[in-house]
C-alpha positions in Angstrom: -67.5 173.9 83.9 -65.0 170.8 82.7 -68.2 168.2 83.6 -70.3 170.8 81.2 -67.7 171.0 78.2 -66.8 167.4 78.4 -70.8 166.4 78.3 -70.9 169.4 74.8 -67.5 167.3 73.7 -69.8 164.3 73.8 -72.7 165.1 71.8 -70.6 167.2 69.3 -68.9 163.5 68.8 -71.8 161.6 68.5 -73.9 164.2 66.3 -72.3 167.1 65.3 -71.9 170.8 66.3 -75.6 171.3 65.5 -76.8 169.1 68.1 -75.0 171.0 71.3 -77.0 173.3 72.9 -78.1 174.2 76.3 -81.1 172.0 76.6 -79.4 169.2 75.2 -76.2 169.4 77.6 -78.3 170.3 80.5 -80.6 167.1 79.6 -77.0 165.1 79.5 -76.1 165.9 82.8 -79.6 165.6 84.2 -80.1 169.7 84.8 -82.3 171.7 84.0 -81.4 174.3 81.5 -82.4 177.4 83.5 -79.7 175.8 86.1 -77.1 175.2 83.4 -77.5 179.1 82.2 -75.9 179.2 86.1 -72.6 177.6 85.0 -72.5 178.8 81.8 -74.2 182.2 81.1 -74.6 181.7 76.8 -74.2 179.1 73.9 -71.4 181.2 72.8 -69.5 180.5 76.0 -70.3 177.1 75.9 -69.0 176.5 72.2 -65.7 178.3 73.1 -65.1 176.1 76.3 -66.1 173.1 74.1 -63.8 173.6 72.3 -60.9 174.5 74.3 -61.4 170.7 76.4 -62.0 168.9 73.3 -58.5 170.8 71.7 -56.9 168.9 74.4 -52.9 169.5 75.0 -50.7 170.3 72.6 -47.8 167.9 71.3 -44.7 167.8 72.6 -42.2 168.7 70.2 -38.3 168.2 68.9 -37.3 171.6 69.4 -33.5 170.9 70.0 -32.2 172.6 66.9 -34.3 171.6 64.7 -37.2 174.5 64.0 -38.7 172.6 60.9 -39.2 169.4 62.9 -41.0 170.6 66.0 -43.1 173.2 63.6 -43.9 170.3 61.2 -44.8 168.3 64.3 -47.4 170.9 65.6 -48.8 171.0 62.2 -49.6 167.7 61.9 -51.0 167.6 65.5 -53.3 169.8 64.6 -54.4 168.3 61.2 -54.9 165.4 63.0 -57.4 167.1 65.8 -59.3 168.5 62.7 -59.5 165.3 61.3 -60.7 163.6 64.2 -63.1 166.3 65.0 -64.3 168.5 62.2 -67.0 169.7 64.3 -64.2 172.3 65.8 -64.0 173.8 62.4 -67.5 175.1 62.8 -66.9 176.9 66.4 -67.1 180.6 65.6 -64.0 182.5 66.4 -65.0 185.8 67.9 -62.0 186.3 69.1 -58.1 185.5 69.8 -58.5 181.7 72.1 -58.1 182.4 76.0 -58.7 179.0 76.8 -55.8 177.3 78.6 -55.8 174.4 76.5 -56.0 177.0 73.4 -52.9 179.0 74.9 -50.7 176.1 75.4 -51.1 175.3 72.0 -50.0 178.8 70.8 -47.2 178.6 73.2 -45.7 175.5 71.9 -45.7 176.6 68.5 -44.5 180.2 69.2 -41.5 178.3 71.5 -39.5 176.9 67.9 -40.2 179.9 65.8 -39.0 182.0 68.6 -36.0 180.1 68.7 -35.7 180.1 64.7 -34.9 184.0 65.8 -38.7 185.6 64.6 -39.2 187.9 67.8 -42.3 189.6 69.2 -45.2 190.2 67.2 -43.4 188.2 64.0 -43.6 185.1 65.9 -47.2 185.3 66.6 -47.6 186.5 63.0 -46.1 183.3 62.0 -48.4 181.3 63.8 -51.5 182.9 62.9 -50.6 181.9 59.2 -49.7 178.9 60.1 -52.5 178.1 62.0 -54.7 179.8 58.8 -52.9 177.0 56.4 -53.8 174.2 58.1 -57.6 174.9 59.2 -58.1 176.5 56.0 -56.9 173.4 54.1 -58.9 171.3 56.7 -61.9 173.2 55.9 -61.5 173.2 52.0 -61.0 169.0 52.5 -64.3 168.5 55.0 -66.5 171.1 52.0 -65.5 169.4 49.5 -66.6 165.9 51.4 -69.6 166.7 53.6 -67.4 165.4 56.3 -67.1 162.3 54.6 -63.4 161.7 54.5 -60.5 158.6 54.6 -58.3 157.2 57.1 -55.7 160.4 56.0 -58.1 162.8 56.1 -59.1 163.5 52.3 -62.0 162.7 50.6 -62.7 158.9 50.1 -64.3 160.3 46.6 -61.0 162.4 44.9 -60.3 159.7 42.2 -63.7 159.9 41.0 -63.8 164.1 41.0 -60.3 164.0 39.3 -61.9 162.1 36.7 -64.9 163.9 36.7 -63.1 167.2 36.3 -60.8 165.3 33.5 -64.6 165.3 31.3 -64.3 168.6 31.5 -61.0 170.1 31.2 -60.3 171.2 27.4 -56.9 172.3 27.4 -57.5 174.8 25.2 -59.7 177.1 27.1 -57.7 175.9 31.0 -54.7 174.9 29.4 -52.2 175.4 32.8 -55.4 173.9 34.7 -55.1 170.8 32.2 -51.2 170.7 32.8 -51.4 170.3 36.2 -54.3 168.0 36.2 -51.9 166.0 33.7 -49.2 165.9 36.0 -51.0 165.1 39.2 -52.3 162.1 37.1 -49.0 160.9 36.3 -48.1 161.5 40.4 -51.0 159.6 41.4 -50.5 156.6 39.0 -47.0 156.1 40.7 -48.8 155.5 44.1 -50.6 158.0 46.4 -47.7 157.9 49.4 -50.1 159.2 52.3 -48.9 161.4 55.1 -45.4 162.1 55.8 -43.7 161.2 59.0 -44.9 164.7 60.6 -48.6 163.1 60.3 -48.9 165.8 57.0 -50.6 164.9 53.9 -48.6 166.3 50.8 -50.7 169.6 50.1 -50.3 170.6 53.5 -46.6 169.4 54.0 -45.7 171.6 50.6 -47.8 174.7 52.1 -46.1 174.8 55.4 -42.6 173.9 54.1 -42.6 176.8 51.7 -43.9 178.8 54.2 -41.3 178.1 56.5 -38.6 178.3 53.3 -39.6 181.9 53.1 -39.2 182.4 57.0 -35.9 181.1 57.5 -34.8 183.3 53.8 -35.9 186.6 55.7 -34.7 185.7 59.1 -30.9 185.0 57.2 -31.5 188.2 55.3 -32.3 190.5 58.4 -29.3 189.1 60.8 -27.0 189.6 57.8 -28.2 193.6 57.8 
């Protein structure tokens, strides 16, 4: 089965998620596909053990007090996988990951928040939207380039949309869309700074860390009741 994935891992590489399928894996590995349906019993399967291998292990992480750090850390792990492979953002998820390599990187990420002193089903609930932050940014960032994207994983093409979207903004039909455009601007003309030293760009890094703001407010709040 690893031979199989790694072979899907591969052409999903090389050509994109549209281009695995049984015939062509099975033609990869010299099989024929009647003999690969032996291994692997359905496409579905094979996309969900695809991309379990090509998810690969999980970062290790400065948990030692510091819950921010080692969440931040995870985050920009996984940014970085989606970067390096948008194909994975096309996988369907029919369901919660079993995949070991999937599972470890749950664990590691429920480990910190855990510690932060979320417990049972409000630790996984915090990883489920923390995992829905950064693939749904990732996702948003790969539409909006056709995959196209720059060494920090946004689109080579965002200074010419901003202006393009400039054209069109009259402040006096968006006027807090023309703000904020305005602002940004100003931001961007003092020099675009890149990712932060977790590996996170600054939409995601201002997502996750007011996310995690709120987490460690309510976690003071209930051990205070």
């Amino acid at each position: 089965m690893e031979r199989i994935a790694q072979a899907a891992v591969r052409i999903a590489d090389a050509n994109g998620l549209d281009a695995v399928s049984m015939q062509r894996v099975a033609a990869e590995l010299g099989y024929s596909t009647m003999s690969l349906y032996n291994h692997v019993p359905s496409k579905d399967l094979l996309l969900e053990v695809t991309a379990d291998v090509a998810a690969g292990q999980p970062p290790e992480l400065d948990e030692v007090g510091d819950t921010r750090r080692a969440v931040r850390q995870w985050v920009g792990a996984l940014w970085a996988g989606f970067q390096t492979r948008p194909w994975l953002l096309g996988v369907p998820l029919g369901h919660a990951p079993v995949g070991p390599n999937q599972l470890a990187w749950l664990d590691r990420l429920l480990r910190p928040l855990l510690a932060a002193g979320l417990v049972g089903g409000e630790a996984r609930a915090a990883a489920l939207h923390l995992t829905a932050i950064v693939r749904g940014l990732a996702q948003i960032s790969l539409d909006m380039t056709g995959g196209h994207q720059g060494d920090d994983g946004f689109p080579h093409g965002e200074a010419e949309l901003a202006r393009a979207v400039a054209d069109l903004l009259d402040p006096q039909s968006y006027p807090a869309l023309a703000a904020v455009h305005a602002a940004e601007a100003a931001e961007a003309a003092g020099g675009y700074e890149g990712v932060d030293e977790d590996g996170l760009v600054p939409e995601l890094a201002f997502g996750v860390d007011r996310f995690l703001d709120g987490v460690e407010a309510w976690i003071a709040r209930s051990r205070q009741v």
